[in-house]
LUMSEPA-75786 format. One record per residue (C-alpha): residue number from 1; y, z, x. Coordinates in steps of 0.1 Angstrom, whole numbers. Example, Ala and Ser with C-alpha at 12.3 -4.5 7.8 and 13.67 -1.06 7.14 Angstrom:
residues 2
[1, [-45, 78, 123]] [2, [-11, 71, 137]] 
END
This chain:
residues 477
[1, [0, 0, 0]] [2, [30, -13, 23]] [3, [59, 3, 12]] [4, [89, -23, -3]] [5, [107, -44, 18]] [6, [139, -26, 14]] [7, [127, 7, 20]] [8, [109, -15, 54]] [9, [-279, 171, -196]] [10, [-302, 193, -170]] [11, [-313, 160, -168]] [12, [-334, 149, -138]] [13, [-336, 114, -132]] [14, [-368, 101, -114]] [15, [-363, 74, -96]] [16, [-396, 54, -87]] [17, [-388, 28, -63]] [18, [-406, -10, -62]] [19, [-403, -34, -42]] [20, [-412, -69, -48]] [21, [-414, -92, -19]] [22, [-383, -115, -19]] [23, [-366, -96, -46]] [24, [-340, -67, -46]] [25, [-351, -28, -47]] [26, [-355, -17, -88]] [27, [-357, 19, -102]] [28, [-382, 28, -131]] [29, [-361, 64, -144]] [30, [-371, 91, -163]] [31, [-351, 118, -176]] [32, [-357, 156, -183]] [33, [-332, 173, -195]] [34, [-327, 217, -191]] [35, [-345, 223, -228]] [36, [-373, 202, -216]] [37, [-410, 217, -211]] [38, [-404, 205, -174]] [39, [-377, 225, -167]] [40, [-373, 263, -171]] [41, [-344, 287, -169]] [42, [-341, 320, -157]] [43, [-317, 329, -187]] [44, [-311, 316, -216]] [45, [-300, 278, -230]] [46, [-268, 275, -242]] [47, [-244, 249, -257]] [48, [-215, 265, -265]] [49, [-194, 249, -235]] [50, [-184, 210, -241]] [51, [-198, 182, -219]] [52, [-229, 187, -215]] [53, [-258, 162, -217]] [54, [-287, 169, -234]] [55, [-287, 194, -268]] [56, [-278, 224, -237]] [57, [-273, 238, -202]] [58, [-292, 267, -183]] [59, [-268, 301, -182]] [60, [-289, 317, -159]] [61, [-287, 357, -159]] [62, [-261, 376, -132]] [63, [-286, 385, -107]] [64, [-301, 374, -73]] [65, [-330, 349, -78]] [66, [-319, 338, -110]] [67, [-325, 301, -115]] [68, [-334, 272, -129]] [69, [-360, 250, -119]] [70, [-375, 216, -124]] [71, [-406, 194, -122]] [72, [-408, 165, -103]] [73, [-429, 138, -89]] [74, [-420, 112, -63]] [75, [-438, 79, -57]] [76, [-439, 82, -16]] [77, [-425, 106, 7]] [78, [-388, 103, 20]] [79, [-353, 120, 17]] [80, [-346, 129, -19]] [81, [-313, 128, -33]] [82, [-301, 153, -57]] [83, [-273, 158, -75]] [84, [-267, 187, -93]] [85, [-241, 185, -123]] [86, [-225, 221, -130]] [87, [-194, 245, -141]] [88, [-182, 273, -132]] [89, [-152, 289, -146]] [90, [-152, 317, -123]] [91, [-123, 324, -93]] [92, [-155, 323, -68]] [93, [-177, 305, -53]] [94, [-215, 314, -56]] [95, [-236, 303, -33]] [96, [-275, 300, -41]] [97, [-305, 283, -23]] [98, [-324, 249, -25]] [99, [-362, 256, -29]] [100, [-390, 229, -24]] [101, [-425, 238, -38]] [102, [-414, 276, -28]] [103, [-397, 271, 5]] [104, [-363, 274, 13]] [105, [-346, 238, 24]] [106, [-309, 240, 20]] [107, [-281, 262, 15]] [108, [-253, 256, -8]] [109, [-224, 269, -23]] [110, [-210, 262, -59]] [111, [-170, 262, -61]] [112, [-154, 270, -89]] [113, [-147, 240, -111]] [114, [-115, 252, -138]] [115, [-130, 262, -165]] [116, [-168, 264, -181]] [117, [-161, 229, -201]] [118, [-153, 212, -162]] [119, [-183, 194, -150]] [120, [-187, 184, -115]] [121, [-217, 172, -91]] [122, [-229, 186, -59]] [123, [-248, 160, -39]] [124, [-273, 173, -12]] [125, [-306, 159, 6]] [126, [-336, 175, 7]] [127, [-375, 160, 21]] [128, [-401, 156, -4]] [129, [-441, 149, 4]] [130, [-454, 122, -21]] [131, [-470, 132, -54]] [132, [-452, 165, -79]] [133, [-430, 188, -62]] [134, [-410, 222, -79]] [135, [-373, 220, -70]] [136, [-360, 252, -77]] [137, [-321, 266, -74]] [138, [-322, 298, -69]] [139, [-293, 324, -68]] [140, [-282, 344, -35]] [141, [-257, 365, -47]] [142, [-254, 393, -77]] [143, [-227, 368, -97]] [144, [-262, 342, -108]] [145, [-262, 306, -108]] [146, [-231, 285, -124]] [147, [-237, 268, -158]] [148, [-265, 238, -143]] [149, [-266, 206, -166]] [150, [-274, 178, -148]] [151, [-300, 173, -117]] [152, [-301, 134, -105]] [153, [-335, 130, -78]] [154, [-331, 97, -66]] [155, [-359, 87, -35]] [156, [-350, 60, -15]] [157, [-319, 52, -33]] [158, [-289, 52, -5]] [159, [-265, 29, 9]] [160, [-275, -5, 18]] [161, [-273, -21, 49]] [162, [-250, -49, 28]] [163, [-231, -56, -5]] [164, [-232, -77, -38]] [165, [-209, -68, -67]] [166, [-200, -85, -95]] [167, [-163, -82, -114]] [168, [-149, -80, -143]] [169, [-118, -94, -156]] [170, [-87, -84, -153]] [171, [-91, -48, -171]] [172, [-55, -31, -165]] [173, [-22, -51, -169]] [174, [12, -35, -168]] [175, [33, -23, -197]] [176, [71, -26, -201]] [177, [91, -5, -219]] [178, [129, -1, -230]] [179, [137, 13, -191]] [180, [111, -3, -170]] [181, [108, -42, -164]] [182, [73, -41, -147]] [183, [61, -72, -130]] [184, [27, -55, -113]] [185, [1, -26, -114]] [186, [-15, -16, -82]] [187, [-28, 10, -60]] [188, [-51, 29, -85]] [189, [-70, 61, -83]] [190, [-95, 73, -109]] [191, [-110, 104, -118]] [192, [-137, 109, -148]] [193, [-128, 145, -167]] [194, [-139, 158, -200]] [195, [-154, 118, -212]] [196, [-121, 105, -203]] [197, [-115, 78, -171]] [198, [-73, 94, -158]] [199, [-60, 66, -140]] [200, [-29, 64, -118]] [201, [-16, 37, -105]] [202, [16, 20, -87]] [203, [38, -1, -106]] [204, [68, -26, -90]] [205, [93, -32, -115]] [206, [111, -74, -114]] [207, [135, -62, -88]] [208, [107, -49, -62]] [209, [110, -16, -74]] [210, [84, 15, -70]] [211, [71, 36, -91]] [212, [36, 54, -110]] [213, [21, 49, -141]] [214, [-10, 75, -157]] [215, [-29, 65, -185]] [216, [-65, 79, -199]] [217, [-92, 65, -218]] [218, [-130, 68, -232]] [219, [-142, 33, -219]] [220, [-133, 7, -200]] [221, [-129, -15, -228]] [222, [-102, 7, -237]] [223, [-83, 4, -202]] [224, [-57, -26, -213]] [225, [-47, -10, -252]] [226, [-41, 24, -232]] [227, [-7, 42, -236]] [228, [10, 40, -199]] [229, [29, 69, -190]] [230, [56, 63, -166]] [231, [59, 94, -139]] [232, [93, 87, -133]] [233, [102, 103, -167]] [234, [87, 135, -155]] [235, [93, 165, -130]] [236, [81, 138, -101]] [237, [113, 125, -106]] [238, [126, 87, -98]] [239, [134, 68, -64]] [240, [104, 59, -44]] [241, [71, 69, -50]] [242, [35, 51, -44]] [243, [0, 49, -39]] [244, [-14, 75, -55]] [245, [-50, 96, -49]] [246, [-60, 123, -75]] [247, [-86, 153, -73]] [248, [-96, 183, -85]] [249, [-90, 211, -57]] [250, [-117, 239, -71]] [251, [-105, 268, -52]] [252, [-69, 267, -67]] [253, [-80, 257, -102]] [254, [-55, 231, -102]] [255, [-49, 192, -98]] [256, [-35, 175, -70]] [257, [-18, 143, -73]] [258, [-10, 127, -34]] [259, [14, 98, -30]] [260, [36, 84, -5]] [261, [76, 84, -7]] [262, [86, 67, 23]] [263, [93, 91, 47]] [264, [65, 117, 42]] [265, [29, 125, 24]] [266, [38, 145, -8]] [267, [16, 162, -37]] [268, [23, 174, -74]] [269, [4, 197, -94]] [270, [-9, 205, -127]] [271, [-38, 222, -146]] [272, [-37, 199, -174]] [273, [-44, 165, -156]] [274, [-41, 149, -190]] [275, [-7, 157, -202]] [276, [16, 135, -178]] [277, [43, 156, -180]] [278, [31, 191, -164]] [279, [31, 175, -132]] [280, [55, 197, -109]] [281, [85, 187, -87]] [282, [68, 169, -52]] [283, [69, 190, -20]] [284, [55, 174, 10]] [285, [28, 179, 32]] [286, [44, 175, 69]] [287, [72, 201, 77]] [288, [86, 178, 104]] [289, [80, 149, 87]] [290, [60, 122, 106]] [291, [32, 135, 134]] [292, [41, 126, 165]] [293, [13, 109, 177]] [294, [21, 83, 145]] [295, [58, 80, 160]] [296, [43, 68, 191]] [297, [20, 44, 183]] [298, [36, 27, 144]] [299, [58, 3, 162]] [300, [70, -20, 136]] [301, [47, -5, 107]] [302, [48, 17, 81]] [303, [35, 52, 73]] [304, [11, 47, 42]] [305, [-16, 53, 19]] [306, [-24, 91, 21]] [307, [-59, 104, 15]] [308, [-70, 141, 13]] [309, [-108, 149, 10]] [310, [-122, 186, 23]] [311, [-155, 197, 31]] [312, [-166, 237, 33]] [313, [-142, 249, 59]] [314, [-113, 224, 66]] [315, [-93, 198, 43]] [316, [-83, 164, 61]] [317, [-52, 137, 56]] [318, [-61, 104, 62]] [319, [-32, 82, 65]] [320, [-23, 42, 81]] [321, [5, 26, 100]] [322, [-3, -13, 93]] [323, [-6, -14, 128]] [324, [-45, -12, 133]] [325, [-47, 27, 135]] [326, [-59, 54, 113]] [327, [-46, 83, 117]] [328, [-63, 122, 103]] [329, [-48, 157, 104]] [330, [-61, 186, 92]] [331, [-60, 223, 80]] [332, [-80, 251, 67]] [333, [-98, 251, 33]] [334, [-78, 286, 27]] [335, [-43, 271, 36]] [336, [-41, 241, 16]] [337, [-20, 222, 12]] [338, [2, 239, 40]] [339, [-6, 235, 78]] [340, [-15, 203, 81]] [341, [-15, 195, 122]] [342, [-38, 182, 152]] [343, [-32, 148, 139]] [344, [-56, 126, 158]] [345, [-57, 85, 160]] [346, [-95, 83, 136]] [347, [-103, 49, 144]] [348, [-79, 18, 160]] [349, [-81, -14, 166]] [350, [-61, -35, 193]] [351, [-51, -61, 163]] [352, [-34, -44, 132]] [353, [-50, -69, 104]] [354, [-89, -55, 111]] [355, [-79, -21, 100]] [356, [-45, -25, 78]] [357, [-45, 4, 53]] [358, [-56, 17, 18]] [359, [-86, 43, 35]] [360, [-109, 56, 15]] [361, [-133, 87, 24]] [362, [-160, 96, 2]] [363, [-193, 122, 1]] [364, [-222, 102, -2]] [365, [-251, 131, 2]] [366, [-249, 168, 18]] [367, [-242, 151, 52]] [368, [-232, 117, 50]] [369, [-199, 102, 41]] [370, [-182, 72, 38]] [371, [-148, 52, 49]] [372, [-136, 24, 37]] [373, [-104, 5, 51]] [374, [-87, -28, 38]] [375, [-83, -57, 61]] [376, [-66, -93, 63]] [377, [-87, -117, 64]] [378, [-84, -156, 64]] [379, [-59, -168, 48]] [380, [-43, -133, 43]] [381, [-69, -126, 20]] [382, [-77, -91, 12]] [383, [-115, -70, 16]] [384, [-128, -36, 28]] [385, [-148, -29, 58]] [386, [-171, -1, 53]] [387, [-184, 25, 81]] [388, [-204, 61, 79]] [389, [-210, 91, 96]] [390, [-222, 126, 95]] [391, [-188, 139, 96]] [392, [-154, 138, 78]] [393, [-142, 140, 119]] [394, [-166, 114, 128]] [395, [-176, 98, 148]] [396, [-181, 65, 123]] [397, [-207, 40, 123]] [398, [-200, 7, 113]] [399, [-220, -3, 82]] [400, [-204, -39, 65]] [401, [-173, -43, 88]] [402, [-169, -83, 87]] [403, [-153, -109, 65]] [404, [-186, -128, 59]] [405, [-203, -96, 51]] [406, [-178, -70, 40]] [407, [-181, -38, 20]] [408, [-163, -60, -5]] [409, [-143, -93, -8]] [410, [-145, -128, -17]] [411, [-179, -134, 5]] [412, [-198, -110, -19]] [413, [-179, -104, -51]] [414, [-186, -130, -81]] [415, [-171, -134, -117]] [416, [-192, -139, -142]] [417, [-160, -158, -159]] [418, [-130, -175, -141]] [419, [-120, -158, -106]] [420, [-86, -146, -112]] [421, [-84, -132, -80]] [422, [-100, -138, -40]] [423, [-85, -105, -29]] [424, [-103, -74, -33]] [425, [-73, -49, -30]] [426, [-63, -11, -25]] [427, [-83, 10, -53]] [428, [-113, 40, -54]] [429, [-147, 43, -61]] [430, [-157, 60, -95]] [431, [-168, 93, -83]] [432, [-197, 115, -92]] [433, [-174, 147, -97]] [434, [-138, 152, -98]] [435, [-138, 179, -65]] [436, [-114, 181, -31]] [437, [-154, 170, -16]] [438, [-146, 137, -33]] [439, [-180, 128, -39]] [440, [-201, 95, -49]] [441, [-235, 83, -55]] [442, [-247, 57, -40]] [443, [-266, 44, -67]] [444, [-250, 12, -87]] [445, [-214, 18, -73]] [446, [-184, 13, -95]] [447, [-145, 5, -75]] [448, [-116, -1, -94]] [449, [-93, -22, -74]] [450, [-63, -48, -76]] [451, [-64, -80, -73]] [452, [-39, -111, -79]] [453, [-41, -147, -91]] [454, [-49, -167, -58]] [455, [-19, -189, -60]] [456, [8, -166, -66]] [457, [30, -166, -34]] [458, [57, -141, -40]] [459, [73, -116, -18]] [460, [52, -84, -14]] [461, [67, -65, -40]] [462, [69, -90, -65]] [463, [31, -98, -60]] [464, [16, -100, -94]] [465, [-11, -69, -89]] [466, [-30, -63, -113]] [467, [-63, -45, -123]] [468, [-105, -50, -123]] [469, [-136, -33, -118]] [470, [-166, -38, -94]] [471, [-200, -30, -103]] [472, [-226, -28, -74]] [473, [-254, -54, -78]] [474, [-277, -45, -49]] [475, [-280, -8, -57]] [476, [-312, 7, -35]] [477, [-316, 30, -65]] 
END
């Protein structure tokens, strides 16, 4: 997102994996949900909270060892992945153990989510032997187990080595209204809260000006007749404000909304993420304004495209310079959002175009994540290069890097209808929880993202953005 040119239910889905010579990877699924003979719970099943799947949840009793527990079987043996769909509406975190068949395979720790009605996922890893297994989640601490809905066991279903995705149309066009002229909708960030998509987006207005736009709705085929709420009007205020990333930071009970404003990384908040209006006043996230490892090594760039995601201990602040550099800082789960520092060059390349802007960093499993970056490409055509590692910090392992075989562009992208655009643009990955973690599944992979009809040849900020959505075609899982 280069700034303007004047500013410069418990449900557990099996997933048996076959493989057919010369053909992709399919998944036979079968669900269980918590009320389900193959599942028990250590307490009693409930459904008096909203969101749940199924007819209930598992409330497990306050107690150490309290759980829930599930039947499985897998095909072969391998790394399961699980996700486990939950709420807490407590101020704590309580941790609990992963047990397989009886023995104790992971630790992990459930954050608080809001409020009991506030679902989220946490993804781990865990090995499995081939034939039935128990998978049990078991309570370490007095406090019990948070409200469990949802466990996903997926074998064999991860990242592939490369992409196909298919695209809709153009989902997501801008609205004018009495005060705002708007020629393009960009930049988009999604969250999925309570059966509602929340999207915010950039918006240019006829004269090249910047500014956001939220709307919600229940289904994509909703997106375009949406009501689009101009931020402007609120206490974000007016001037200069763009490419915004929204999450859900647990430990605060309170939404985060990160965008740019030309001179510094700032935030909002609100614990209402659907009433556009309850956003607070920004405040920004560098004291001194920009790092000065960035100062040194911009040249004639520009400070964009923000991106928070935290793990257990430390929260990180991605950011570009269109000048082939990525840039991270950092500070302490406790201290967020102040004390961001030890900003470090993440990844750089010796030409800028390769690694441009618009990063993206996602949880993919307990110990795996992944970064996208946009590039230029022939033509000045936009697509992502993809790269992983077992690390927020790195270091990062290139996984679909070039033009020909991107994480996604023109080379593997197709329309099932006309192809209104051949750049695949600054957007975000439908995530698998709404969490500072940010994470994703791997399996059939959604990205919202802009695009722009091919021939349009305007000045940056009069580019004709506008809106679509990918849908992975060559999902492992």
């Amino acid at each position: 997102m280069r700034l303007k040119s004047a500013i410069a239910g418990l449900c557990l889905l099996i997933s048996t994996l076959v493989v057919v010579p010369g053909s992709s990877a399919q998944a036979a699924a079968a669900r269980y949900e918590a009320e389900s003979a193959a599942a028990t719970c250590a307490g009693t099943i409930d459904a008096n909270w909203s969101g749940f799947s199924g007819t209930g949840f598992c409330n497990t009793g306050n107690a150490v060892g309290a759980h829930a527990q599930f039947a499985v079987s897998a095909a072969r043996a391998g790394t399961a992945t699980l996700g486990i769909r939950f709420a807490s509406g407590g101020t704590t975190a309580r941790p609990a153990e992963v047990l397989v068949d009886g023995a104790t395979v992971q630790s992990v720790s459930f954050e608080p989510t809001g409020s009991w009605s506030s679902w989220t996922t946490k993804t781990l890893t865990v090995p499995v032997s081939a034939g039935d297994h128990t998978i049990r989640i078991r309570s370490a601490a007095a406090t019990g187990l948070p409200n469990i809905d949802c466990l996903d066991f997926n074998l064999g279903g991860g990242l592939p080595g490369s992409f196909q995705w298919s695209s809709s149309g153009i989902l997501i066009s801008p609205k004018s209204d009495a005060t705002h002229n708007i020629r393009a909708l960009k930049d988009p960030s999604v969250v999925h809260h309570n059966g509602r998509y929340h999207v915010f987006a950039t918006t240019t207005n006829q004269s090249g000006a910047y500014s956001m736009v939220y709307l919600n709705f229940t289904d994509w085929s909703q997106a375009n007749s949406a009501t689009q709420h101009y931020l402007d009007q609120t206490a974000i205020g007016g001037g200069y404000k763009a490419a915004p990333q929204v999450f859900y930071f647990a430990p605060q009970q309170k939404w985060y909304l990160v965008f740019q404003t030309g001179s510094n990384a700032a935030y909002s908040t609100t614990s209402d993420i659907s009433n556009p209006r309850s956003w607070s006043a920004p405040k920004p996230f560098y004291a001194d304004g920009m790092p000065q490892i960035i100062r040194d090594n911009i040249g004639n760039g520009y400070w964009v495209d923000f991106w928070v995601i935290c793990d257990s201990a430390k929260c990180h602040l991605f950011s570009s310079d269109d000048n082939g550099h990525l840039y991270r800082s950092e500070t302490s789960l406790s201290n967020f959002p102040n004390g961001f520092g030890n900003t470090v060059i993440a990844m750089e390349d010796s030409a800028r175009y390769p690694l441009w802007e618009a990063a993206n960093v996602y949880r993919v499993a307990s110990s795996q994540y992944l970064l996208t970056v946009e590039a230029i490409g022939s033509g000045g055509k936009r697509y992502f290069r993809s790269w992983t590692s077992q690390a927020i910090t790195g270091p990062w392992t290139a996984l679909a890097v070039t033009e020909a075989s991107p994480f996604a562009g023109a080379a593997n992208v197709s329309f099932s209808g006309t192809t209104w655009t051949r750049d695949i643009s600054h957007g975000e990955m439908i995530r698998n929880g709404i969490d500072q973690t940010l994470p994703i599944s791997p399996c059939g992979m959604r990205y919202l993202y802009q695009g722009k009809a091919p021939n349009a040849g305007d000045p940056y900020s009069l580019l004709p953005w506008r809106l679509g959505l990918l849908t992975q075609t060559n999902s492992t899982c």
